[in-house]
C-alpha positions, -999 to 999 in steps of 0.1 A, spaced: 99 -40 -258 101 -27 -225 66 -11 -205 66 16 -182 41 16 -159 28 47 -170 28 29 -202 7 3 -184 -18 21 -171 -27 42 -203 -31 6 -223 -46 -15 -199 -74 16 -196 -78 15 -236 -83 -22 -230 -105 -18 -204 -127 7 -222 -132 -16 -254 -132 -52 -235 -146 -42 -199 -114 -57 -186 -76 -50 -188 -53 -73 -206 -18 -83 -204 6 -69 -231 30 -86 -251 62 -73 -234 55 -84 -200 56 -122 -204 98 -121 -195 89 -98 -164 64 -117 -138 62 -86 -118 50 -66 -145 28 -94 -159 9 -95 -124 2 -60 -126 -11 -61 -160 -29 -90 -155 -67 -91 -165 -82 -101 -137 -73 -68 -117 -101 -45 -112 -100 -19 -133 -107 10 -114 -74 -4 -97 -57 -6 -128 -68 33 -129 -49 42 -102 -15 30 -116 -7 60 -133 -2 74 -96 11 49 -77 36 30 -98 34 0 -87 65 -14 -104 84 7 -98 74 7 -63 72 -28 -56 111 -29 -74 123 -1 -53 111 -20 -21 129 -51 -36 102 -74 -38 112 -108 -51 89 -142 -60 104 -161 -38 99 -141 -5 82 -139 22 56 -109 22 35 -90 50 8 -61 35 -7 -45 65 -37 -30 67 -48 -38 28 -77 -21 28 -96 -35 -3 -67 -48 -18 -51 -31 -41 -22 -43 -41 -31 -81 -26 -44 -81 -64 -6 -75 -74 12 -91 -50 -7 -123 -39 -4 -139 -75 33 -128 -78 41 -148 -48 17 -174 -52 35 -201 -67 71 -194 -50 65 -170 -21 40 -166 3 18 -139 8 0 -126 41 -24 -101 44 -23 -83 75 -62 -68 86 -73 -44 112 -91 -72 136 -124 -63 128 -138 -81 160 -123 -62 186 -144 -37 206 -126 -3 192 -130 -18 152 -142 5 130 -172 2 107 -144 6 81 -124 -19 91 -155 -48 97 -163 -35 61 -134 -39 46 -125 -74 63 -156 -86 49 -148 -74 14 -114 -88 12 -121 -125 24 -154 -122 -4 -127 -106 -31 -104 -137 -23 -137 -165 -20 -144 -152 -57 -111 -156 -69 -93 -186 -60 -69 -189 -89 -52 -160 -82 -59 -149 -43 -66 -185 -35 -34 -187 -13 -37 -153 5 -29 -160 45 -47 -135 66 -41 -123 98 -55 -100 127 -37 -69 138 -45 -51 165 -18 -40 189 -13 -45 221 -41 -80 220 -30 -94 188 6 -86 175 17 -117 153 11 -109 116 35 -137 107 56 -162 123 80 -141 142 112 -134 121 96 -152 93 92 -122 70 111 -107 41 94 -79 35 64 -58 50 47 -35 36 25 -7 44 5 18 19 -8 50 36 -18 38 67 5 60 92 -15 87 93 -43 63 106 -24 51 136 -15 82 142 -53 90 144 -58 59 166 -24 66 190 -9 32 185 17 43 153 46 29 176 30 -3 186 25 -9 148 63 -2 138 75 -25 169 53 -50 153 67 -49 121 101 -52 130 88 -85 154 74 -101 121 108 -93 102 137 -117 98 174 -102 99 181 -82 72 146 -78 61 127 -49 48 100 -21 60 84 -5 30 66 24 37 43 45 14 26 77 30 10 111 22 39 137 25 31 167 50 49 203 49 82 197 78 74 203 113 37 196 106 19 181 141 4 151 147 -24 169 156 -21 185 122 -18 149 107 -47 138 126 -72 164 102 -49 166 76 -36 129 66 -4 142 55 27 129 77 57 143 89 84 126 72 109 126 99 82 116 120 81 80 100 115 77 101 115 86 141 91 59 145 109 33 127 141 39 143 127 38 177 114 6 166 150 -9 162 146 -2 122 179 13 100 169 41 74 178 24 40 167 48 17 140 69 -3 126 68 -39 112 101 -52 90 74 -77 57 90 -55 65 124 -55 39 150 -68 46 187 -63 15 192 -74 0 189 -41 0 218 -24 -13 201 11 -34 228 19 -71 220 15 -101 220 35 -108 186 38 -71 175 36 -56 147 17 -92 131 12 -96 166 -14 -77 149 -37 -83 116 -58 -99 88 -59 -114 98 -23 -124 138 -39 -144 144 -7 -158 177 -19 -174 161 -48 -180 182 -80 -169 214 -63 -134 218 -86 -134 186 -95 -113 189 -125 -89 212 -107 -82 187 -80 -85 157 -109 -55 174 -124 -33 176 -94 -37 137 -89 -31 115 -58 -10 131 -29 26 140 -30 37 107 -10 71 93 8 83 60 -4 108 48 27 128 17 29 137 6 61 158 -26 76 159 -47 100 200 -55 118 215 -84 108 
């Protein structure tokens, strides 16, 4: 029997309600991509977010094999090092790409989520045990991986942040520094209305589409493709405290609460970019 990840996320939730942690289901032992994500020891208010992310799917679209090897940048709390560190662990290699927290411009954000990420990965060795991280924080530090040692980099809503901070091409230059020949840019983002300004991105956190792909080409990148897998036409991209209105962030609290619970996470972009051979 074959799982969805839909399907996923509406078991391992049951699961996770009656056992306090998800499980893995019986059709994913031929899949190891699908196994990782429904692995038990994910958190489960990760495993909550599946239903919006796809991660499968994602990850598939992106084409994300066991063997390679991956950059995440900017992993936040992990997310989806929980996925992808164990998935490469054995016959890939995994690196997870921070904001430097000890440079001068680091933001409490960033020193608190460093901190979080190397104590997620002290307390799980088994799985996160082999997790390489590195410091980014163009134009000081720049090397993410060995130059032209990288399969495939990844990046999950984070343009809109380096937009914010004015370094977005810096970032995209480094990517394609850390990529080898022929490898892959996978970019996830929150979609903004055409034509919208970065100034508009910069209170907003939706992104210009074209904008993305203007950056990566400038960076030396090839447009590969899109997947609609992230779409949402829910979203609207029109409220007062921008994409941080909508789940999990809901940054007006219990004011319509269930109406922004029922449009879900942002309408998002899922771009694939490449490197020339």
């Amino acid at each position: 029997m074959f799982f969805t990840t839909r399907t996923y996320g509406a078991l391992v939730l049951l699961l996770a309600a009656a056992a306090g942690a998800p499980a893995v289901t019986a059709g994913t032992a031929a899949d190891p991509l699908a196994a990782a994500i429904a692995s038990p020891a994910r958190t489960p208010r990760y495993v909550a977010r599946d239903v919006y992310r796809h991660p499968l799917e994602t990850l598939r679209f992106f084409g994300l094999r066991p063997d390679q090897t991956v950059v995440e940048v900017w992993p936040g709390r992990g997310w989806y090092m929980e996925i992808l560190a164990p998935y490469l662990r054995d016959r890939g290699k995994y690196y997870a790409a921070i904001e430097a927290p000890d440079v001068a411009e680091a933001s409490k954000e960033a020193k608190d989520d460093a901190a979080f990420l190397r104590q997620r990965i002290a307390d799980d060795q088994t799985h996160l045990g082999k997790v390489i991280i590195t410091e980014l924080h163009p134009p000081q530090l720049t090397e993410i991986c060995p130059p032209g040692s990288a399969d495939l980099v990844l990046t999950f809503r984070n343009v809109h942040n380096w937009m914010d901070k004015g370094d977005q091409q810096a970032q995209f230059d480094v990517f394609f520094k850390a990529l080898k020949p022929g490898g892959v840019l996978g970019v996830v983002e929150h979609r903004a209305k055409p034509g919208t300004s970065i100034e508009a991105t910069r209170k907003s956190g939706y992104v210009d589409e074209a904008y993305v792909k203007k950056l990566a080409a400038t960076a030396g990148f090839r447009f590969d493709a899109e997947s609609p897998i992230n779409d949402n036409p829910k979203d609207t991209k029109d409220y007062a405290e921008g994409v941080w209105t909508l789940p999990p962030t809901l940054a007006l609290g219990d004011k319509d609460r269930a109406k922004y619970l029922a449009i879900g996470e942002s309408d998002r972009m899922t771009l694939r970019f490449v490197k020339p051979r």
